[in-house]
MMTF fields as JSON, N, C-alpha, C and O atoms, coordinates in Angstrom:
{
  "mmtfVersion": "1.0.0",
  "mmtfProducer": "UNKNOWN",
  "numBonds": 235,
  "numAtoms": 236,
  "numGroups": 59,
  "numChains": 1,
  "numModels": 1,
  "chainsPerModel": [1],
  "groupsPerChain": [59],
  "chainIdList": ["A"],
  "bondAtomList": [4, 2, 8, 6, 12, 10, 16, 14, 20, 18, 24, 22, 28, 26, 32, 30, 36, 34, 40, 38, 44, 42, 48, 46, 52, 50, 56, 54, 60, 58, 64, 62, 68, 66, 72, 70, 76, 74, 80, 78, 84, 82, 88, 86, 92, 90, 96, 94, 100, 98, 104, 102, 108, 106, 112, 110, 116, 114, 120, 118, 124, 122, 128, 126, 132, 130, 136, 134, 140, 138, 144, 142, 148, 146, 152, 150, 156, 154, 160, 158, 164, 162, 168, 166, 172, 170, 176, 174, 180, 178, 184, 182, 188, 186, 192, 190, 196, 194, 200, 198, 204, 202, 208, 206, 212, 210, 216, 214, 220, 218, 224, 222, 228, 226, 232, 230],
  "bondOrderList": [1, 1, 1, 1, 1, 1, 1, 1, 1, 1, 1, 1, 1, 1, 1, 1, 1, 1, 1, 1, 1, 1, 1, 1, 1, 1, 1, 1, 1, 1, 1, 1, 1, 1, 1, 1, 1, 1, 1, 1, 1, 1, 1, 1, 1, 1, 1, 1, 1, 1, 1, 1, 1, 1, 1, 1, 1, 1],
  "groupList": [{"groupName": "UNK", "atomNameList": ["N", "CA", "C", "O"], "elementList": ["N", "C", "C", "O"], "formalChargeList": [0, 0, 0, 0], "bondAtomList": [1, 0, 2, 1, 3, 2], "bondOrderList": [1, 1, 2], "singleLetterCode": "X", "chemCompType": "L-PEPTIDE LINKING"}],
  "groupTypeList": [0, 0, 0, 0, 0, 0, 0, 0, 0, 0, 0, 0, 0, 0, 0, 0, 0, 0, 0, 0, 0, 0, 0, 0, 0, 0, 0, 0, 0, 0, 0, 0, 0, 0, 0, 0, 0, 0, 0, 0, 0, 0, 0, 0, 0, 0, 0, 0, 0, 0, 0, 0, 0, 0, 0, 0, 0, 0, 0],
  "groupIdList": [1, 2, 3, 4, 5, 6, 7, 8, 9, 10, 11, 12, 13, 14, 15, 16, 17, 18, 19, 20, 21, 22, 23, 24, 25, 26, 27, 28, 29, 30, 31, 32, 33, 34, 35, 36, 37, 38, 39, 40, 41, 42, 43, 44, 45, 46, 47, 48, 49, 50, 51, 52, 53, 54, 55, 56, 57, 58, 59],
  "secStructList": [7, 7, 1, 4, 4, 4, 1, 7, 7, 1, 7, 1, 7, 1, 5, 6, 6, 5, 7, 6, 6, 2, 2, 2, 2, 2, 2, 2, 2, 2, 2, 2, 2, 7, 7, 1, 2, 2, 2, 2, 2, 2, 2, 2, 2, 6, 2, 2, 2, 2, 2, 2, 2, 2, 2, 2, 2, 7, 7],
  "xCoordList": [36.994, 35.578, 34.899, 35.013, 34.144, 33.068, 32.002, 31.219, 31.892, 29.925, 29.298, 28.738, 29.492, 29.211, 28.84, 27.649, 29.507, 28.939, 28.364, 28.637, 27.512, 26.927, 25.295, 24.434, 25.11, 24.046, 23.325, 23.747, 21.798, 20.933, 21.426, 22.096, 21.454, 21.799, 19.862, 19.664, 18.959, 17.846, 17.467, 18.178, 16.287, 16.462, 15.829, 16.014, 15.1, 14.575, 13.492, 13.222, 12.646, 11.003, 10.3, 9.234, 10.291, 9.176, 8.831, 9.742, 7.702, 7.13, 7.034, 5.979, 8.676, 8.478, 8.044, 8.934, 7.17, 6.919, 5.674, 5.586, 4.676, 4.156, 4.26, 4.881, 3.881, 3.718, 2.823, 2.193, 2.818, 2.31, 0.863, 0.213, 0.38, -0.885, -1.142, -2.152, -0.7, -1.193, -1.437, -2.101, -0.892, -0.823, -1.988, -2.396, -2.568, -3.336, -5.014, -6.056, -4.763, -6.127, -6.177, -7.106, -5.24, -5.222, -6.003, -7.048, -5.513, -5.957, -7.727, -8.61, -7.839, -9.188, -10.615, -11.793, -9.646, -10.292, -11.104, -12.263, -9.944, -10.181, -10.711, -11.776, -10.838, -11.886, -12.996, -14.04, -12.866, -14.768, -15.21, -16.395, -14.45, -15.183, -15.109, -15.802, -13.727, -13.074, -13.039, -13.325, -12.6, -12.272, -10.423, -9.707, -10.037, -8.682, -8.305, -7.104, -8.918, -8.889, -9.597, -9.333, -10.381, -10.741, -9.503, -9.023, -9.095, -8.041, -6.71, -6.45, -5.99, -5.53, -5.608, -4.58, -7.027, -7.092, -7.214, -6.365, -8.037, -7.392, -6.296, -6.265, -5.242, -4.098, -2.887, -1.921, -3.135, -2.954, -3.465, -2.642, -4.683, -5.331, -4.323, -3.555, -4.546, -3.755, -4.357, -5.509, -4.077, -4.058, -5.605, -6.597, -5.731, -6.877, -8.137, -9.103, -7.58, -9.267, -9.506, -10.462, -8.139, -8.494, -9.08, -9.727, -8.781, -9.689, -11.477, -12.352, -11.451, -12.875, -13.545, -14.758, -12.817, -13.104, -13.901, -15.079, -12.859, -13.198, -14.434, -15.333, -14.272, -15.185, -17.007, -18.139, -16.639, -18.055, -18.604, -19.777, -17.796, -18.157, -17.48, -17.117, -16.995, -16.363, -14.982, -14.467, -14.451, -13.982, -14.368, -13.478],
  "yCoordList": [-5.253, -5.096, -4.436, -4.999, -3.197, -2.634, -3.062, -3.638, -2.693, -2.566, -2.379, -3.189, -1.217, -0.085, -1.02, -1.273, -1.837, -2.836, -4.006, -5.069, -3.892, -4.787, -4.372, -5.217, -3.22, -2.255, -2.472, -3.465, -2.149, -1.771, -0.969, -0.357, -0.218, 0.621, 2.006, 3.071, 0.822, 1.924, 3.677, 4.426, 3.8, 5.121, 5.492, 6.534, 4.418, 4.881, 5.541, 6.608, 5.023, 5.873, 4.782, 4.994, 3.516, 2.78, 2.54, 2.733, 2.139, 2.04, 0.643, 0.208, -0.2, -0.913, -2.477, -2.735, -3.119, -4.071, -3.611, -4.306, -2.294, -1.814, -1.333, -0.336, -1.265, -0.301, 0.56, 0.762, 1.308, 2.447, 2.388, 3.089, 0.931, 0.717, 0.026, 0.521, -0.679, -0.704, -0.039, -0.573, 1.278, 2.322, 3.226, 4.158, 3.148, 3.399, 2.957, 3.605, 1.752, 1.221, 1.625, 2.372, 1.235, 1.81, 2.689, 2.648, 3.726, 5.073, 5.34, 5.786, 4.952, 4.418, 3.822, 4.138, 2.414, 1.855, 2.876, 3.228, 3.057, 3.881, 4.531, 3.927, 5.634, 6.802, 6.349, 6.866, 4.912, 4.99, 4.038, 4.164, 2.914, 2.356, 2.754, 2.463, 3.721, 3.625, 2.498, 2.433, 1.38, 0.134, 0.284, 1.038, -0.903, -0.839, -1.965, -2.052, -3.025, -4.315, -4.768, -5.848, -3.871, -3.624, -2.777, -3.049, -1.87, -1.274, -2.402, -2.868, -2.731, -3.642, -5.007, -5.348, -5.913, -6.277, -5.599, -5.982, -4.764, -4.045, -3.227, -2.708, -3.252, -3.058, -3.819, -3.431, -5.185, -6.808, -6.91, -7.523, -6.393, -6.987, -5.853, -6.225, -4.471, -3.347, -3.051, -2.723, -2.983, -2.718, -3.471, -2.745, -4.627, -5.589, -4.345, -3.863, -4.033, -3.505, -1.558, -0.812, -1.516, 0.134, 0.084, 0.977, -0.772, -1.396, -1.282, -0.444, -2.459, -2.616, -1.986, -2.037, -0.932, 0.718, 1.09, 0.874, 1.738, 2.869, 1.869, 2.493, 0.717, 0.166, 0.058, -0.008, 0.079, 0.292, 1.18, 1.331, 2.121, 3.903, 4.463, 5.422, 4.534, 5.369, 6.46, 6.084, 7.681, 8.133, 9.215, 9.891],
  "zCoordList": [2.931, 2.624, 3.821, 4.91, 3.725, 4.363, 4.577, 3.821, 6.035, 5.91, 4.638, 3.899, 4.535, 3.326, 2.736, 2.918, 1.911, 0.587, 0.955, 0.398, 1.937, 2.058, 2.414, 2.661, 2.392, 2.279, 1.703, 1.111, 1.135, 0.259, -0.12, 0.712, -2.135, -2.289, -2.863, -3.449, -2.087, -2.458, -1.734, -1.064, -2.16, -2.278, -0.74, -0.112, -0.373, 1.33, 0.92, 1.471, -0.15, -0.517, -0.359, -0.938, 0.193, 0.3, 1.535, 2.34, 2.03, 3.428, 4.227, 4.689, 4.353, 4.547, 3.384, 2.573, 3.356, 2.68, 1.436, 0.424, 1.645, 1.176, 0.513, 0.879, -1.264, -2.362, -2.071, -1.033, -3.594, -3.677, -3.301, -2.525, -4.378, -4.598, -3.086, -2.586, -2.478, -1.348, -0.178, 0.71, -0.046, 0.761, -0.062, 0.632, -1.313, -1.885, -1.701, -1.811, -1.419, -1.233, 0.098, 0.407, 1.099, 2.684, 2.795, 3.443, 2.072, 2.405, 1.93, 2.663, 0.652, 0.553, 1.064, 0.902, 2.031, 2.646, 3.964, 4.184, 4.546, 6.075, 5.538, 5.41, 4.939, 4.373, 4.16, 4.556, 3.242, 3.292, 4.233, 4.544, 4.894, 5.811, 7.338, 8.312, 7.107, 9.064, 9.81, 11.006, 8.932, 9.818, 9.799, 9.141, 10.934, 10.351, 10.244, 9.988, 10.348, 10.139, 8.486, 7.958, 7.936, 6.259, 5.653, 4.552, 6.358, 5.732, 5.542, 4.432, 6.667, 6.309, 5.353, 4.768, 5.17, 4.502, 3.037, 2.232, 2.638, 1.632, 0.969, -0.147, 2.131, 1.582, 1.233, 0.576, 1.884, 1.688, -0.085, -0.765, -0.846, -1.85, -2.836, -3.724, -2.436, -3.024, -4.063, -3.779, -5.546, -7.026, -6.706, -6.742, -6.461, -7.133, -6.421, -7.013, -4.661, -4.484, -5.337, -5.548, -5.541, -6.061, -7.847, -8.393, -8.264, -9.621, -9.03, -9.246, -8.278, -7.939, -7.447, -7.651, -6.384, -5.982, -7.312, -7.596, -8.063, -8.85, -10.154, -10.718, -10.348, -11.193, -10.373, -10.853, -9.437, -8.17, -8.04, -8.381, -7.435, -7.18, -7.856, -7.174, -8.863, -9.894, -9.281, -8.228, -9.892, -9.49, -7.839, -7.322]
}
């Protein structure tokens, strides 16, 4: 038995512990507040704050 099979067999497209939607709100956040301590917490919330984003200020 190898290393080899004892590997992840993913694809190496995620950022760590972070989804899409949370690298989503990230990016959101910092843009409209330029905090990075809001960014982080909103990228902790993810999906929930880019809902409440776009239901607030729209697209």
């Amino acid at each position: 038995m190898t290393h080899e099979n004892n590997r992840s067999k993913g694809c190496g497209c995620g950022i760590g512990t972070f989804g899409i939607g949370s690298v989503i709100a990230m990016i959101i956040s910092f843009t409209s507040w330029h905090s990075i301590p809001w960014m982080l917490f909103h990228g902790f919330l993810g999906w929930i704050y880019i809902i409440y984003y776009i239901l607030t200020y729209g697209f």
